[in-house]
C-alpha positions as CSV (number, residue, x, y, z in Angstrom):
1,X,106.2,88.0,74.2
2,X,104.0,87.7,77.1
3,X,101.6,90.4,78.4
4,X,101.6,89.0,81.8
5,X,104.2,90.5,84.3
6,X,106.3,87.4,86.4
7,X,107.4,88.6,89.8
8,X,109.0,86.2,92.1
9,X,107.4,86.9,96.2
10,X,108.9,84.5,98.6
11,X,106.7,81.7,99.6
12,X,106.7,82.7,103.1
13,X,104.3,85.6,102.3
14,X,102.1,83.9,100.0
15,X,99.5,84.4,102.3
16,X,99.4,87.8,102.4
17,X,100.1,88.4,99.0
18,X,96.6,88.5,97.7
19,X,95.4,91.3,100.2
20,X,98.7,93.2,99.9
21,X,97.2,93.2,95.7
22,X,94.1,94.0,96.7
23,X,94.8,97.2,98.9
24,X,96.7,98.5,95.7
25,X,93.5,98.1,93.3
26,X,91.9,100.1,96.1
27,X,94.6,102.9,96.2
28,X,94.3,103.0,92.5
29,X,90.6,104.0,93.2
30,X,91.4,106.1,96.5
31,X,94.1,107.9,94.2
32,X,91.8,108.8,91.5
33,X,88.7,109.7,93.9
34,X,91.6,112.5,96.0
35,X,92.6,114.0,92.3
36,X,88.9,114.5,91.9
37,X,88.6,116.6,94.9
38,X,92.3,118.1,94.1
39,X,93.3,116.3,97.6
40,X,97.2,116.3,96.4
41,X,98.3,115.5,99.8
42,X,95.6,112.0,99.9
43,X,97.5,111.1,96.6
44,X,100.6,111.9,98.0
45,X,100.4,110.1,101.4
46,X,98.5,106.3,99.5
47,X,101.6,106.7,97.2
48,X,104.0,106.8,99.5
49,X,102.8,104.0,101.4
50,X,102.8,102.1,98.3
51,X,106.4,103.2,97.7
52,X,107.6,102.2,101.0
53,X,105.3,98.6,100.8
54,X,106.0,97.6,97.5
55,X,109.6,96.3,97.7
56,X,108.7,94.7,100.7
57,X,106.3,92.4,99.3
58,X,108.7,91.8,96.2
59,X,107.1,94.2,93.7
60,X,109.4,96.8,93.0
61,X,106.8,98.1,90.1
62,X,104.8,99.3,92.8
63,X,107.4,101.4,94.6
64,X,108.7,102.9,91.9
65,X,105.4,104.1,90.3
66,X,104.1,105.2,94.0
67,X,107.3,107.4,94.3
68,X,106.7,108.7,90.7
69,X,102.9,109.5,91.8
70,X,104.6,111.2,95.3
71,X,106.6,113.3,92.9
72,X,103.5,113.9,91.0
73,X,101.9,115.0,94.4
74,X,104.1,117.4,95.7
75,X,104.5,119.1,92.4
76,X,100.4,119.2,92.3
77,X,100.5,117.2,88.5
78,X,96.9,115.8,88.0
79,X,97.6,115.0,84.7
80,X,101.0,112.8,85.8
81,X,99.2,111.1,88.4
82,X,96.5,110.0,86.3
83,X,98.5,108.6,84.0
84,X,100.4,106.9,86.4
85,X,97.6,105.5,88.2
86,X,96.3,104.0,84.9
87,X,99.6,102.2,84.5
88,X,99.4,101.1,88.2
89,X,95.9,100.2,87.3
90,X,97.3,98.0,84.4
91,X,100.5,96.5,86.3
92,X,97.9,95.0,89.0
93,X,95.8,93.2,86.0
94,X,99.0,91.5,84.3
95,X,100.4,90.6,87.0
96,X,101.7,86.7,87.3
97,X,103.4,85.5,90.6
98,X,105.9,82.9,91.0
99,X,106.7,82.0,94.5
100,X,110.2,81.5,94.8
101,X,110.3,77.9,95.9
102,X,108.3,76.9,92.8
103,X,110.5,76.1,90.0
């Protein structure tokens, strides 16, 4: 079995895809940094931008665990959000991208 993650992002944003990564290993940081200061509504804004962004881009992951840390938001769940942001944290590092013209 292997620990990486395949997701298939169409060639035609393969450009993009690298800074698109990037801005989520920031949020990851933003995320934690607004729990600190028990900014809910920081957390909750950065995850639903990542929720709207991520199918976008072809990463579903990401939407669904920035809607799951919006949820986490509005009900004011540190300890939810952390955990989540550790497994968005972890996502990002296993990822593997195939562009969907490569075979």
């Amino acid at each position: 079995m292997s620990d990486k993650f395949i997701v298939a992002v169409d060639a035609q944003i393969a450009a993009l895809v690298p800074r698109f990564l990037a801005n989520r290993t920031a949020d990851v940081d933003k995320i934690r940094a607004a729990l600190a200061g028990a900014d809910f509504e920081a957390v909750r804004a950065a995850a639903h931008a990542m929720k709207g962004a991520g199918g976008s881009y072809g990463f579903t992951e990401i939407s669904r665990l920035g809607a799951a840390m919006e949820e986490g938001a509005l009900r004011r769940d540190a300890a939810a959000i952390t955990g989540l942001a550790a497994s968005l944290e972890e996502y990002l590092g296993r990822i593997e991208i195939k562009f969907a013209d490569e075979r």
